[in-house]
N, C-alpha and C positions, 0 to 999 in steps of 0.2 A: 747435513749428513757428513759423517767420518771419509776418509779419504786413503788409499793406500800414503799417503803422504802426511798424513796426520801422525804427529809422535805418539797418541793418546791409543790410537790402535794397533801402531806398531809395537806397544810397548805391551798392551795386551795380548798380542799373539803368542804371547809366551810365558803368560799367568797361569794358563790351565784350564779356568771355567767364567767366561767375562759373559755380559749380555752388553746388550742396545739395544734403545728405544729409537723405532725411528717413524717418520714423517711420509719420508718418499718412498715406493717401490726402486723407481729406478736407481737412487742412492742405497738401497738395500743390497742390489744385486750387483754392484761395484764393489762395495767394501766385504761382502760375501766371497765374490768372484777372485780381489784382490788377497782375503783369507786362506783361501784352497790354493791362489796360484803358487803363494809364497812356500808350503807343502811341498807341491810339485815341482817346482821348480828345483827345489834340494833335494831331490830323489824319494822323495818322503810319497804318502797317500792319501785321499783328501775322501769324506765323507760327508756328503748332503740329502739329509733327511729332511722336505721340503712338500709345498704346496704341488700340486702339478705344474702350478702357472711358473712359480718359482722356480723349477728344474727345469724347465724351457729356455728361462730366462738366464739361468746361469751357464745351461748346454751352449748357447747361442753366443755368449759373451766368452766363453772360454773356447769355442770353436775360433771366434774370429782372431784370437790370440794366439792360435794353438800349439798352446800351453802345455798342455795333458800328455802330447808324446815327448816331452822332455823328460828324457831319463830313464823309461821305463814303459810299460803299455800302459795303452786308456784304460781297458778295464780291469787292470790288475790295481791302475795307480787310485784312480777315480770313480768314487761309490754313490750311484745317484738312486733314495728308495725315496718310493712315496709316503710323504707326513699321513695320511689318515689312515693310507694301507697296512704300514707298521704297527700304529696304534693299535687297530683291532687283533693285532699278534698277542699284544701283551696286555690289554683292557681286559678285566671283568667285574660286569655288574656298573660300570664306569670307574674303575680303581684299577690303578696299576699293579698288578701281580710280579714283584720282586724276582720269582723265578724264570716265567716266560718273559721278563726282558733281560735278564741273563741270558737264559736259553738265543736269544732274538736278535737283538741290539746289541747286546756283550759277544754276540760270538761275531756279530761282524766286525767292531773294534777288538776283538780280539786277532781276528785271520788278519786287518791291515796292520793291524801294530807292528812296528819291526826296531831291535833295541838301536840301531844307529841311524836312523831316519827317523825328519818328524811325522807327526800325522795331525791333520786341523780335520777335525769334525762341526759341522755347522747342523744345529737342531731345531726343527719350528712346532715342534708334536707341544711342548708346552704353551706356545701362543695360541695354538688352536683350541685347548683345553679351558683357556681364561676365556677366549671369545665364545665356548661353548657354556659358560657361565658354572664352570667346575676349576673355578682357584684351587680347592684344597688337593685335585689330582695334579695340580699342575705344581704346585709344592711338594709335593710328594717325586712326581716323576725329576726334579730338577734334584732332589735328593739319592733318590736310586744313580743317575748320571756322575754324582759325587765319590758314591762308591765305587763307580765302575773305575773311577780314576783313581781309587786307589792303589787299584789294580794291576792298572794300564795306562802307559806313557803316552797320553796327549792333550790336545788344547781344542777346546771346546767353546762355540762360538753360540750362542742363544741369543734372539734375534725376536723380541715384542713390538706390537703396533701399538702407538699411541693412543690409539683410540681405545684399545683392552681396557683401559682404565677411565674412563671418561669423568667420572662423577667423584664427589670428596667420601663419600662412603668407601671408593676403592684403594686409599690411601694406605691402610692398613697390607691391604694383599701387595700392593707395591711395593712397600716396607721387606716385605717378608721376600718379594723375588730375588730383589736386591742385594740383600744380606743370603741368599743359597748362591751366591756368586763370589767370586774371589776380587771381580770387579767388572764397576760401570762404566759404561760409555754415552756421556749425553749425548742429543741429536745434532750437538753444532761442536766444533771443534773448538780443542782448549793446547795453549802452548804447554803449559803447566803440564808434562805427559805423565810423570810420577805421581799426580796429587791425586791419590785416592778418593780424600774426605770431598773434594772439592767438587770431584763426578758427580761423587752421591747427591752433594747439596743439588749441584745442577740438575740433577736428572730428574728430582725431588719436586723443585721448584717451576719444571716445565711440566708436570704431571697435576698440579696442582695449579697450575696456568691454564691448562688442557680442561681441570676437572670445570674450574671455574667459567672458560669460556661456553663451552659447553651448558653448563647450568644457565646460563645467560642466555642464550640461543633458546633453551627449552622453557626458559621463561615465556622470550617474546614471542616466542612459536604460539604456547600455551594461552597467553592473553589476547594474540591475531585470533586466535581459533575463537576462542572465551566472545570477542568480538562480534565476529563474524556471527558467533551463534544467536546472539541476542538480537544483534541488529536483524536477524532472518527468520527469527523464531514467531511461531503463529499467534502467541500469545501476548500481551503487553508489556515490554520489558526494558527495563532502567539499570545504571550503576550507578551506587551512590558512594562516593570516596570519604575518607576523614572525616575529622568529630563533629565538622558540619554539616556531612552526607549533602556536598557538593556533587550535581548532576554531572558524571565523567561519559554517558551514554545515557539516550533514551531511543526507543525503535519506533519508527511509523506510528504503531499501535499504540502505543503510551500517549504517545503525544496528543494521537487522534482521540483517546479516553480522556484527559484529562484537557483538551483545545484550549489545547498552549505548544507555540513552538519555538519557542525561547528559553530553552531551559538548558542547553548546555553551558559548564562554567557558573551558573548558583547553585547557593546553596538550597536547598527543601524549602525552609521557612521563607529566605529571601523571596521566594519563588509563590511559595503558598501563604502567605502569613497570616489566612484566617483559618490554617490549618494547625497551628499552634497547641492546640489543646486537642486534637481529633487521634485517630485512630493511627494512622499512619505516621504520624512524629513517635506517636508514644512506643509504636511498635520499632521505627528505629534506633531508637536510644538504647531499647531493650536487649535488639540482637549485638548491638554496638556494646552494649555493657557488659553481655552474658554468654557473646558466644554461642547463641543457640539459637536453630529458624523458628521463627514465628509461621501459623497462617492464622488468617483475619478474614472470617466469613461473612459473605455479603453485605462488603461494603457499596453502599452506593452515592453514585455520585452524578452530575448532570453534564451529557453530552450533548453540545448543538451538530443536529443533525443537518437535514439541507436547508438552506435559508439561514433565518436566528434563533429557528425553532432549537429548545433544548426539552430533552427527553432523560428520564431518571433510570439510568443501566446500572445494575448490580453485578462485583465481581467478588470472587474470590481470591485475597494477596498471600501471595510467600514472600520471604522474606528470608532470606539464606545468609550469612556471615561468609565474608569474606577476607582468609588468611593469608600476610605474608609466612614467608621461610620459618622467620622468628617463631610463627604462631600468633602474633600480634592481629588482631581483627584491624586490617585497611581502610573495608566499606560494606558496601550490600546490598546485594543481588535481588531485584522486585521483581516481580513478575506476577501477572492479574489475569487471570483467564473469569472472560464473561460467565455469567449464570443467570443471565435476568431470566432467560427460556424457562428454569429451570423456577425460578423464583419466583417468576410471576404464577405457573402451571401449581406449583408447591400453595402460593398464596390463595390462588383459586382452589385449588382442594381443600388447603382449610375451612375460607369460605363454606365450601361444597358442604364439607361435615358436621362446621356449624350449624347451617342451615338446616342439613339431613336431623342434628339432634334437635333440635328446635320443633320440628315436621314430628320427629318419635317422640318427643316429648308429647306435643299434642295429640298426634296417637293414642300415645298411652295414655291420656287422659279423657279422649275421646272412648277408646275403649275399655276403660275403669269406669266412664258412665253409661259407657252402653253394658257393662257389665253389673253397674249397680241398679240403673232401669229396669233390665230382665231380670235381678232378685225381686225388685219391688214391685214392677207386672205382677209377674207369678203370687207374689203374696197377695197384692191388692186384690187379684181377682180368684182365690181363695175367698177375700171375705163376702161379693154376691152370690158364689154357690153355696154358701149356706143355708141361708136362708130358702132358697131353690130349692137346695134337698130338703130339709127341713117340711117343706110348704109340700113337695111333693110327697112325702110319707103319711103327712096329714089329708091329703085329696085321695092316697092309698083306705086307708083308713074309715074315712066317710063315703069313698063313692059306693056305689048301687051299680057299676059295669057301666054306665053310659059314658064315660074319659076315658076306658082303658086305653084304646088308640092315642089320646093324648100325650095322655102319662107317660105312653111308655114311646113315643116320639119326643116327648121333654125329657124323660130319664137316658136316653139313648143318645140325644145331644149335649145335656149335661156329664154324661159319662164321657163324650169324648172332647168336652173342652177342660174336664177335669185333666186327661191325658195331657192335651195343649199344657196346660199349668206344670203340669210335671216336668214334661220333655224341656221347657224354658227352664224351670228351676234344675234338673240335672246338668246342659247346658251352662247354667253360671256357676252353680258345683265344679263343674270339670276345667272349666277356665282357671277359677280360683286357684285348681286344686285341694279343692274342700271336701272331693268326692270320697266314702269311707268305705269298704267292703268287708261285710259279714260272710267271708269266709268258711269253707268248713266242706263235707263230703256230700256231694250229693249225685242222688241219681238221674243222669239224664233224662232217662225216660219219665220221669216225675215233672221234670223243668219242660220238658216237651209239652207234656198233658198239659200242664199250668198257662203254658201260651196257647195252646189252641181254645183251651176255656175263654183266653183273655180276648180274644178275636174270633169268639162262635158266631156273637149277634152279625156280625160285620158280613163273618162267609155265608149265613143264611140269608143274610139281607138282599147278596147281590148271585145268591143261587151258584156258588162255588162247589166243585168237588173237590175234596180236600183230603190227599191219601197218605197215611200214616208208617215210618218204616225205622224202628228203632230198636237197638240192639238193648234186651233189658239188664243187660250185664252192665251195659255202659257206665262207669261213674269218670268227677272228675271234683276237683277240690275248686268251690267257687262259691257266688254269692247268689244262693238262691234265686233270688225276689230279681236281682238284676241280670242276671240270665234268663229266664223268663222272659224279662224284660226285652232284651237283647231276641230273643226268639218272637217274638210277639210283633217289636218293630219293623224285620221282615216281615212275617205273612199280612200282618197291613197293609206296607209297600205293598207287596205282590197280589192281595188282593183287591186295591186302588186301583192298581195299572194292569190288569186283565181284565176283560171284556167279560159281564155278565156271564155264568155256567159255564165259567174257563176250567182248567187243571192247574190244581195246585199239588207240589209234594212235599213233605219236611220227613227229614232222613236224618240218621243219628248212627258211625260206624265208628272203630277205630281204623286206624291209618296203620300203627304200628305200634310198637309197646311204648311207645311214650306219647304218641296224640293220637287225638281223636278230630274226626270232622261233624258238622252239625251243617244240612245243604237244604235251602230253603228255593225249589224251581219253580217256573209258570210258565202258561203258554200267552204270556199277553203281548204287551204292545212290545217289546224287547226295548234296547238303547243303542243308540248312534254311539259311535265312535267316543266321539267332544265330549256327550253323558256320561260315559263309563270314566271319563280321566277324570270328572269332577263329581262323581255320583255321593260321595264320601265328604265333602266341603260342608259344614256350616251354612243353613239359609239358602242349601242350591237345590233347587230344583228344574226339571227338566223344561222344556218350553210346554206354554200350557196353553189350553184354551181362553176364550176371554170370560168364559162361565167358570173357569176356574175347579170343575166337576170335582176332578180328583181332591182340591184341598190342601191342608196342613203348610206347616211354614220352612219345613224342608232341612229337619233337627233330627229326624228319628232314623236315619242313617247314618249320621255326625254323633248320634249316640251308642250307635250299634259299631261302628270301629273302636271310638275311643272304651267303651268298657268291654270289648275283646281286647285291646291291648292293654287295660287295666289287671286282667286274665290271664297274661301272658301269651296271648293269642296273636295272632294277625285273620281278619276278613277281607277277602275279593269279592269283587263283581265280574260276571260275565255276561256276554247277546253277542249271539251270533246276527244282529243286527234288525232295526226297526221290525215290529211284526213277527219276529222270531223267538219272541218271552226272555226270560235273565234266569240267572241263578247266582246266591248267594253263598258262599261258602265261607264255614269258618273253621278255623283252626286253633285247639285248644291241647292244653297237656294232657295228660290222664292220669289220673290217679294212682298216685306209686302205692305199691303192697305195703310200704311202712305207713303211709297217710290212713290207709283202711283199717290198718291192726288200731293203729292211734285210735281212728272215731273209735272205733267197736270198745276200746277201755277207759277213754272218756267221757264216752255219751250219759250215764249213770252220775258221774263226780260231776258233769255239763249242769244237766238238769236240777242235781242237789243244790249249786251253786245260784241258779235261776232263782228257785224256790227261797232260800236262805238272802236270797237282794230281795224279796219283795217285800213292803213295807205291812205288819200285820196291824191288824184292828182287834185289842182285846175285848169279847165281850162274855158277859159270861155267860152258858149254855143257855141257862133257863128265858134266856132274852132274845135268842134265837127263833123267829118265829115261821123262817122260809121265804121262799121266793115268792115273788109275785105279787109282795104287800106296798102298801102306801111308804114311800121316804119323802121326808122333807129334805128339798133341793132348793138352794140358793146359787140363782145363775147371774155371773155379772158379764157383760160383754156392753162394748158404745156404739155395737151396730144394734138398734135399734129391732130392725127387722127381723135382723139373724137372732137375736136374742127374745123376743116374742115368737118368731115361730116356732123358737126349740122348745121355747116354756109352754107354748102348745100342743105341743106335742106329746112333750111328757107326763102333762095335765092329761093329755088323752088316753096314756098309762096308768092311769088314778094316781099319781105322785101328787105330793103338794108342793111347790114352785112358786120363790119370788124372786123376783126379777129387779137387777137394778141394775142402770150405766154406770156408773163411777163408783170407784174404790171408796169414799170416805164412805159413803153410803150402802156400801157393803158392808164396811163393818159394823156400824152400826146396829145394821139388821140381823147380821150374824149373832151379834149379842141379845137380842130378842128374840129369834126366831130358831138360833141353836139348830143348823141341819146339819143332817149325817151327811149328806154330800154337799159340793161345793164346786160349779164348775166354773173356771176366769177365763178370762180370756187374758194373752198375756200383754198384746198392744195396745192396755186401757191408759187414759190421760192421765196426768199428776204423777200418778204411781204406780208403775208397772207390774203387771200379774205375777212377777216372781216376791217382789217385796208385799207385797198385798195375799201371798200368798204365806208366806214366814209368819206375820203379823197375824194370821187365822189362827195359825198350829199354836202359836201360844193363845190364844185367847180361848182356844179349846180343848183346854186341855179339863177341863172338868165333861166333856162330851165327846165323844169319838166325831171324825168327820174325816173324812173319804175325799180328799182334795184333786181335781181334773184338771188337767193344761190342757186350754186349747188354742191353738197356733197354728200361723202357715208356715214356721219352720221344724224340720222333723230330721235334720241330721242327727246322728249320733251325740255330738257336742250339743247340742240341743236338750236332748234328751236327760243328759246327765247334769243342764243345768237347772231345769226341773227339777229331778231329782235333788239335789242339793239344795231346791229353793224349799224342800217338803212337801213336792208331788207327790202321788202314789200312781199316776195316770196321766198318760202324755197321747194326748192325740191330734192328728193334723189337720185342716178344714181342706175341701169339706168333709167336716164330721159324718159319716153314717150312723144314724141313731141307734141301730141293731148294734153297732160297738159300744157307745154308748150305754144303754138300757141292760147288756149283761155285768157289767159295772157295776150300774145299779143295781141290778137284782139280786147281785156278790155281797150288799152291803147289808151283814145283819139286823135286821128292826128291833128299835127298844120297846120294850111290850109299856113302857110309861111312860106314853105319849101325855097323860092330860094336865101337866105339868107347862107344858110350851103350847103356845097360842100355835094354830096351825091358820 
């Protein structure tokens, strides 16, 4: 620190505008103190614009000398404001306003100024401004002070801490304070008092000693901290130094993952050498090459736990680069947080889903053949009620009233295991999604009538009342035959599960202009709770007795949701509990006024369309001889039974009928025997009824003939591949021979029969 005794300040005192950088406080307020006394002492006035601490410091040092009433009074001679107080005089926005430090600053060196006395002014408002990290105001304000001396006769003493400048980036502002000064003062004393160049270099080269040390400090600060973190950090963590990625740190954790504790001062490889080609070499060559962090997911590796047991832990590595000043990559920063929790939980779920699809695979395989099973039931057992009905139309026929009881107890169980066959083949329909709806307007109260007909026998059987309540306006756009349907499978239900001469009601209202409901009640045995959440399920039924009374396989409420929701409907169940009966409700749209206008101007172009698909038989009039005559019928079918009793049947018609199992042998006969009609069956061996069917239409075409499908498949697609095989008549077992036999009766008779052998 400068010294009143120093040439280098003495000779400053009387430049004009000098600074110093200084080190000490207490050497600040000497050479300060010694600045102002030199003033006073010549009659002149001294001005310190200073820190608080600063003005204390200088009051105190200049009281113990005192200096101040030499020549003149204290507070005429001697100007003491405060550095930060002043500033907010002339600051705005943080920029010094030219004119309020005129106004401010200038008018106080202007009242002490006096032309034959000196005046020393001592300023710190600009060290404050650098240490507040606003160089550019603090260049500025060391310029406004410039002018003010243009002005005005005095010497002006600015006064920075070393520390303002700490770092080599601040070189440049140091540059600049330097040169807004007339001259510098280093912080150690020089004999040389005139040698301008040689301050600067000084002052230069201690600022840049300061910047330097400094950066050193914040290095090793930086690298203790760097340290300290890793060696305390929760996760497993290493430094690896130079192009060896030589271990410079490794933490607890590392050590304890990789049970080694010998790793400080090798290098990796030294260290790991069957790790040479693994994961962790290659990843740090990479950040070491590229400058970029790596992560490297679940790596695993083997840790001995207690004993010499080793156990396989998976972790997750970073891999971070690590820069000197230069930019140059040093080393790099590892660190491995566990995830075996995570990785073992991950691998078991995979497992899990495997396994789950493996389980749905089988599922779905399980239930594509319980799906193709219930296609195949349903048909197979199509082909024993044929014969059944068949056999019972012919006991119709022949008896004399002593079977009627029978008959109509075998017609009555046949009629409801026909049902059975249906509700299973609807059931693999709706799975499939193979289900079709014939669409179109219909009248509720029609669809009503249609189910109570379909379940008359049933409600007289068990002495039901059964009361009727339907709006006959009601329409709604749907599929006839499966609504019915749908209506029908209730009052079953409801009349299975009420108690012999219960109450039944079916009701039929709208709801509002867009639905309608259809409510099927009873007074029977009602449903528990459990029943009502599952009443709707596939195959469920309620708990039953070991007689099993009620029956069925517990499909025909499984069918009565899903084609209300095919309808766009939704159906509930409700019981107010065991013993309290149920009611069925469903909910349907209603037939919009555009749907109605539509029927009423299609219904015409509908039916032309009908009529214009049907395949005609040209004959010509005078060959027409009426119903009721003898046809010759060729029936092929490889059930035996079902195919002799229908050819008895129709024999009991006066037709004439022969009869064969197998395709080749149809057609042979067919070429002898020349019939007008022709019924197949279409699941015959070798060659199936649609190709055995093609092969008729050409071979007859010198003779009209009236070809029948008969099948236990009846969907729509069905139908039309009949028709493309050269059907004219698609019907599904079991056959009723009254459909059948109108068929026949449709077929006009060639009045020149004696031509073909009958």
């Amino acid at each position: 620190m400068l010294t009143s005794k120093d040439p280098s300040i003495e000779a400053a005192h009387h430049c004009g505008h000098f600074v110093q950088f200084y080190e000490s406080e207490t050497g600040l307020t000497e050479d300060v103190g010694v600045f102002l006394l030199s003033a006073l002492n010549a009659g002149g006035s001294a001005i310190a614009i200073a820190t608080a601490n600063h003005l204390a410091s200088l009051r105190s040092w200049l009281d113990a000398r005192q200096a101040a009433t030499v020549g003149c009074e204290p507070r005429d001679a001697l100007i003491l404001l405060d550095a930060h107080a002043t500033l907010e005089l002339f600051m705005v926005d943080g920029w010094p306003d030219e004119a309020l430090f005129v106004s401010t600053v200038g008018a106080v060196v202007a009242n002490a100024a006096r032309a034959d006395r000196p005046l020393h002014a001592f300023g710190e408002m600009v060290a404050i401004l650098c240490e507040q990290g606003r160089g550019e105001a603090a260049l500025r304000l060391e310029e406004l002070w410039n002018r003010l001396g243009e002005n005005h006769r005095f010497s002006l003493f600015c006064a920075y801490p070393g520390s303002a400048f700490p770092g080599a980036e601040d070189t440049q502002l140091f540059r600049h304070i330097c040169h807004a000064h007339r001259h510098v003062l280093p912080s150690i004393p020089l004999r040389e008092a005139d040698n301008k160049e040689l301050h600067l270099r000084l002052a230069l080269a201690e600022q840049r000693a300061r910047s330097l040390e400094d950066e050193m400090n914040r290095r090793r600060t930086a690298e203790h901290q760097r340290d300290a973190v890793l060696m305390s950090s929760p996760v497993a963590s290493a430094l690896l130094l130079g192009d060896n990625h030589t271990f410079q740190l490794a933490n607890p954790r590392y050590l304890d993952m990789v049970s080694r504790s010998d790793l400080i001062g090798r290098a990796y490889l030294d260290a790991f050498p069957g790790e040479r080609d693994g994961p962790i070499a290659a990843a740090l060559e990479l950040v070491s090459a590229h400058g970029l962090p790596i992560v490297h997911e679940e790596y695993r590796c083997g840790r001995k736990d207690s004993g010499d047991a080793i156990s396989a832990r998976d972790y997750t590595l970073h891999f971070e680069p690590l820069r000197a000043a230069s930019g140059k990559i040093d080393g790099v920063i590892v660190s491995a947080v566990e995830v075996t929790g995570y990785v073992r939980a991950r691998e078991t779920l995979e497992k899990s889903r495997a396994d789950r699809e493996v389980l749905l695979a089988e599922l779905r395989k399980a239930n594509g053949a319980k799906d193709e099973f219930l296609a195949m039931l349903g048909h197979e057992l199509r082909n024993p009620l044929a014969p059944i009905v068949s056999a019972l139309e012919l006991m119709e026929l022949r008896d004399n009233g002593s079977a009627t009881r029978e008959r109509t107890i075998i017609q009555r169980h046949v009629d409801h295991l026909v049902r059975l066959v249906d509700d299973l083949l609807d059931v693999s329909r709706i799975i499939r999604g193979n289900v079709e709806l014939d669409k179109r307007l219909v009248d509720v109260h029609e669809v009503v009538t249609k189910a109570v007909e379909m379940t008359s026998v049933l409600m007289e059987q068990r002495s039901h009342r059964l009361s009727i309540d339907v709006d006959p306006a009601l329409k709604c756009v749907a599929d006839p035959m499966r609504l019915a349907q749908v209506v029908a499978n209730l009052l079953i239900n409801a009349a299975k599960y009420t108690e012999a001469g219960g109450e039944i009601a079916v009701s039929a209202a709208g709801i509002d202009a867009d639905n309608l409901r259809i409510r099927v009640c009873d007074n029977g045995i009602g449903m528990a709770p459990e029943v009502l959440a599952r009443v709707f399920d596939t195959f469920y039924q309620g708990k039953q007795t070991i007689d099993r009374a009620e029956g069925g396989l517990g499909i025909g409420l499984a069918l009565v949701k899903n084609f209300v929701k095919l309808h766009g409907g939704h159906v509930e169940a409700t019981s107010d509990g065991l013993g309290l009966g149920s009611q069925f409700t469903i909910v349907l749209p209603r037939a919009s006024s555009q749907a109605m206008m539509r029927e009423v101007m299609t219904s015409d172009a509908a039916a032309a369309i009908r009529i214009a698909g049907a395949r005609p038989v040209i004959v010509p009039r005078e060959q027409f001889d009426g119903r009721g005559q003898q046809r010759r019928i060729l029936l092929v079918d490889d059930n035996v039974d079902a195919a002799d009793a229908l050819a008895e049947l129709l024999q009991s018609y006066g037709h004439s009928v022969r009869t064969v199992y197998d395709p080749a042998a149809a057609l042979a006969e067919a070429d002898i025997f020349r019939p007008a009609v022709s019924v197949l069956d279409i699941g015959l061996p070798v060659m199936d009824g649609y190709e055995l069917a093609r092969q008729l239409r050409e071979r007859s075409g010198s003779w009209p003939c009236v070809l029948v499908a008969l099948t236990g498949y009846g969907q729509t697609a069905d139908r039309e591949r009949s028709r493309a095989a050269g059907f004219d008549h698609h019907f599904v077992k079991p056959l009723r021979p009254a459909d059948l036999l109108d068929v026949i009766d449709g077929v006009p008779v060639i009045s020149n029969d004696s031509e073909s052998p009958l």
